[in-house]
Every structure is written in C-alpha cells, then in structure tokens.
N, C-alpha and C positions, 0 to 999 in steps of 0.2 A: 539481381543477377541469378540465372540459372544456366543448369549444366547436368552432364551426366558425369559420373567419375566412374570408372572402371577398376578394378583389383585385380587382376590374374595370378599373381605372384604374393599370397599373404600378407602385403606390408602393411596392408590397413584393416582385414579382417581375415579374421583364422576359419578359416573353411575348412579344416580337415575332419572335423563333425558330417558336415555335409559328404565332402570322399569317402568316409568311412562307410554312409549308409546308402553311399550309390553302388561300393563295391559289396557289401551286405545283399546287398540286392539282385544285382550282378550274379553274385556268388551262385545266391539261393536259389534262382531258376536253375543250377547246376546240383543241388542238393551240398552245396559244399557252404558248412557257417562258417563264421568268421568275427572275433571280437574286436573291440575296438582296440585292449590292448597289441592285439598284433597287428593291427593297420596303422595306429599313432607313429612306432620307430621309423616307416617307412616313407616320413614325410620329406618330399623333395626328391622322393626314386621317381622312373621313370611306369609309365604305366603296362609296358612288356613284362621288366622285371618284376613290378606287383604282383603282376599276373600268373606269373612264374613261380612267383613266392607263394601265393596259395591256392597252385593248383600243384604243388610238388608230391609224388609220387601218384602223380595220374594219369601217366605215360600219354595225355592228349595230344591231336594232332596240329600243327601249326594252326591249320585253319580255326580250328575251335579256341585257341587262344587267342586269335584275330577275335574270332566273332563276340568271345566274353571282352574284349578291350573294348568293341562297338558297342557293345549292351550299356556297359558301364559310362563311356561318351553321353550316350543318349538319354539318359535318368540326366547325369551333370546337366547337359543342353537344356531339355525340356523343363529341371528346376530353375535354369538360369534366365530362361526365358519368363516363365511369368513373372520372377523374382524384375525381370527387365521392363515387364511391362507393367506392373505394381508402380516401378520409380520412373517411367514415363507418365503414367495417369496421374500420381503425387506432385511430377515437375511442373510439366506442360498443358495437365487439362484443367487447373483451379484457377 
C-alpha cells in the first residue's frame, strides 16, 4: 500500500526548525536577525503576530509586513515543495 501523509499541524513532525529558518530568512533580506531562541516561544502564534514580534520598534508600514509574511510563505511553499516531490518520487516512481 502507498499513500501520501500530510502534517500541517506538528503532530507527527516538529518543523519549527524549519519556521525558524524561513523567518531567519525572511527576516534577513530586511537586515533584522533573529535567533532561534526567540522564534522557539512563539510556536502556535499566528504569522501577523510573529511578524509584529520581530519587526517591533520599526514603525513599518502594514504593506511591508504583508510583504515580509509573503516572503516568509514562500521559502515554507518552495521548501515544502521539493520536500513534496522527494516523497512522490520515493512513493510512486520505484
């Protein structure tokens, strides 16, 4: 039997390794770092409030915290993706 399984929600792997180093990323075409310890407490916020959390005292404008939430989407997607098609090639092409 085969299958695909999905996680979205941690219950069967801890990705927040992964969150931490899309918002690292994110962050860093803005010149703002950021450690792992202060993105770990934050597991289970929402991705506005993160956003908010470490861009505090940088009076940005809505739009730019829109556009750093899309940056940070788009590392997640694009990792998720090949990670997706890794365990399609693993499932379906052997």
């Amino acid at each position: 039997m085969k299958g695909i399984l999905f996680d979205f929600d941690v219950t069967l792997a801890d990705t927040m390794g992964g969150h931490y180093l899309a918002w690292r990323k994110a962050l860093g075409q803005y010149g703002i770092s950021v450690k792992a310890c202060d993105n770990f407490p934050l597991e289970g916020t929402g991705l506005y409030e993160i956003a908010n959390k470490f861009t505090e005292g940088c009076s940005w404008h809505e739009s730019v915290i829109e556009e750093l939430v899309q940056k940070r989407k788009n590392i997640i997607w694009s990792r998720r993706w090949l990670l997706f098609t890794l365990m399609w090639n693993l499932l379906f092409l052997n």
